[in-house]
C-alpha positions in Angstrom: 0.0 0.0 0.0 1.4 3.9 -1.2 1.4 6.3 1.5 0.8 9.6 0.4 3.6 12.2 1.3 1.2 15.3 0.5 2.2 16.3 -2.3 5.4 15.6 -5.1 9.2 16.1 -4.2 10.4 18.6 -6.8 12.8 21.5 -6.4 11.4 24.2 -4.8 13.5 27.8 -5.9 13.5 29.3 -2.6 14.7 26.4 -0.2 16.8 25.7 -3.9 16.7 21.8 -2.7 14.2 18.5 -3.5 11.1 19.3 -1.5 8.0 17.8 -1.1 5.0 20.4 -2.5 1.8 20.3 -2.3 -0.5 20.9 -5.9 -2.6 24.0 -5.8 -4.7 25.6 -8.1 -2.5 28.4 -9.9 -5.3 31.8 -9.4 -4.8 30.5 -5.8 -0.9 31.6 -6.0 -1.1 34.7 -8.9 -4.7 35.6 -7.4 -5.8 35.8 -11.1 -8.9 34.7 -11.9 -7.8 33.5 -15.7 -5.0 31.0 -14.0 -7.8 28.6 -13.2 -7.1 26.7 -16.8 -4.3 24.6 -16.4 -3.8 24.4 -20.1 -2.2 27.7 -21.0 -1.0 29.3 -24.8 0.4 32.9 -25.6 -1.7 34.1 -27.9 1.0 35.6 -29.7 3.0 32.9 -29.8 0.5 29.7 -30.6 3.2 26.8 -30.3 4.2 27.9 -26.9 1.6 25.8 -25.0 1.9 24.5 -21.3 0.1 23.1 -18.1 0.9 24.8 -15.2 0.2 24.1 -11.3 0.4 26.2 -8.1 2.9 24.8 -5.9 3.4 25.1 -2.3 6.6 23.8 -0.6 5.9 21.7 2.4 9.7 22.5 4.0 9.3 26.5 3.7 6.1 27.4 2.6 7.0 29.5 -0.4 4.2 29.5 -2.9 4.8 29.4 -6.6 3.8 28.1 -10.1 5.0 25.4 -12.3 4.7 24.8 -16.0 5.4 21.6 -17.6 6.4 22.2 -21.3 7.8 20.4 -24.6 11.3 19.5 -24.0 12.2 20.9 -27.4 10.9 24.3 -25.9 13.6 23.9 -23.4 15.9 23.0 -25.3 15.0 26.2 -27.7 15.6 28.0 -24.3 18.9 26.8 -24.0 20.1 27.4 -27.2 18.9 31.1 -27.1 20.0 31.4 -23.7 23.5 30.4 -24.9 23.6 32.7 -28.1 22.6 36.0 -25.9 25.4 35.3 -23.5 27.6 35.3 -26.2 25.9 38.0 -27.7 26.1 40.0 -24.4 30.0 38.7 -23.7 30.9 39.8 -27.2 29.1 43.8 -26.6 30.7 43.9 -23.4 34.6 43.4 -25.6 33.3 45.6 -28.0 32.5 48.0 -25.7 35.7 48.3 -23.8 37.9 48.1 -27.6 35.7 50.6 -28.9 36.7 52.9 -25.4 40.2 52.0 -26.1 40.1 52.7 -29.8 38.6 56.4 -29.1 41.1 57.3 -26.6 44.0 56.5 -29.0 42.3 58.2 -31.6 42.2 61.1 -29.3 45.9 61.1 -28.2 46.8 60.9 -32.0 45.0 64.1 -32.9 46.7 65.8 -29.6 50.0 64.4 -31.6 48.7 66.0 -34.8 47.3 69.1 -33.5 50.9 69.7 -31.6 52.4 68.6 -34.9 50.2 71.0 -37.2 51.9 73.9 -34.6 55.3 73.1 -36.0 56.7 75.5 -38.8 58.1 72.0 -40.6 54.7 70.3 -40.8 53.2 73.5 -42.6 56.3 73.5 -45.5 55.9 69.7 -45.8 51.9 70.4 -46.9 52.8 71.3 -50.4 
């Protein structure tokens, strides 16, 4: 014979362990009304679908939702996930060239400016 623990050990993100939570009915958690489907779509976005569930963690208490989704949509995730970082990783170098790059362009018109001054660089012009 099962006994019944109260609910299914999953990770809860506040105690960040394997916890045993209780199901809930999502509105209960997001105290919207429209959360009572469990079957969920954006209706921009018609092939991101989902059932979600209000959770409550049995260790702590902390109250949140879960979604269970396609496991190609996570992997989608992933993959974007991955390309922003290197999209952000690659600003952040472009950035800090592109500072370095302006201050060497500056200290090279100081050196032409101070060069312009000199008597030689004017009869050299011509």
């Amino acid at each position: 014979m099962r006994v019944s623990k109260g609910g299914t050990d999953m990770f809860c993100p506040a105690c960040k362990q394997i916890t045993t939570c209780k199901a809930w009915p999502a509105a209960l958690i997001t105290l919207d009304p429209n959360d009572y489907g469990q079957r969920m779509h954006y209706t921009k976005h018609k092939d991101i679908n989902w059932f979600q569930r209000g959770r409550e963690c049995l260790s702590c208490g902390h109250d949140f939702v879960t979604a269970e989704v396609d496991i190609e949509f996570l992997e989608e995730l992933v993959e974007l996930r991955e390309a922003l970082s290197s999209i952000k990783s690659n600003a952040e170098t472009y950035i800090q060239e592109s500072a370095a790059a302006s201050q060497s362009l500056s200290k090279l018109s100081e050196s032409l400016s101070v060069l312009r001054a000199l008597k030689v660089y004017k009869g050299a012009k011509g």
